[in-house]
N, C-alpha and C positions, 0 to 999 in steps of 0.2 A: 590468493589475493596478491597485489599489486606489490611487489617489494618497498616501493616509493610509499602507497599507501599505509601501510604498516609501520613503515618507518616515522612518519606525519603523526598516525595514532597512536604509538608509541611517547613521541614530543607532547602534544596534545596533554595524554593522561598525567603523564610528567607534570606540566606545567600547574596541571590542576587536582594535582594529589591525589590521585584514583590509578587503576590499573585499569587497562585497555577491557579487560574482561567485562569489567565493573562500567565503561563506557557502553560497550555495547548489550548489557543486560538491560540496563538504561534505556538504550534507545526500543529495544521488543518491548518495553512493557508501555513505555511509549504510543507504540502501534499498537497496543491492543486496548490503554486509555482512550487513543483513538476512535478506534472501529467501533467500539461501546458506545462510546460519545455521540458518531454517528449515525449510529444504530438507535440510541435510544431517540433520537428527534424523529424517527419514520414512524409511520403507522405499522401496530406488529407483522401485518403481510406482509408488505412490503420489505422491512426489516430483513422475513425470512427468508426473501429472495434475491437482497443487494449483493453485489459482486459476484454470483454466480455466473456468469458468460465473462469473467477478467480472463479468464486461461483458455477461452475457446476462440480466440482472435477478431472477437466481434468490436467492431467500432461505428463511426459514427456513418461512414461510407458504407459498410456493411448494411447497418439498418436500413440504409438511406436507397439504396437498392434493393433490398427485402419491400419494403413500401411499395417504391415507384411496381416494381412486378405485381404485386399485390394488386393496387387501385391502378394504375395505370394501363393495364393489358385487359 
């Protein structure tokens, strides 16, 4: 990480009587109150297939040309 950064999180935990560790345990369980959170408002299918293409570099462009070849040709 960022020396600067580190340095900030450090001040940060300081200021607010925690340790950096304890900031960033915080923020994971965070993300995973999250993803629950948004998980539970889908229908269970659907559910069980959100965010699987984040790591395969699909976007909005991508779909957007999968389509057009699709119907278009």
């Amino acid at each position: 990480l960022d020396p600067a950064l580190i340095q900030r999180a450090r001040k940060r935990a300081e200021t607010k009587g925690t340790s950096v560790s304890k900031i960033v345990a915080d923020y994971f369980t965070l993300l995973d109150a999250a993803d629950t959170e948004i998980r539970q408002d889908l229908p269970p299918i659907t559910a069980s297939v959100a965010g699987v293409l984040q790591s395969r570099g699909a976007d909005k462009e991508n779909y957007r040309s999968h389509l057009e070849e699709k119907y278009l040709k």
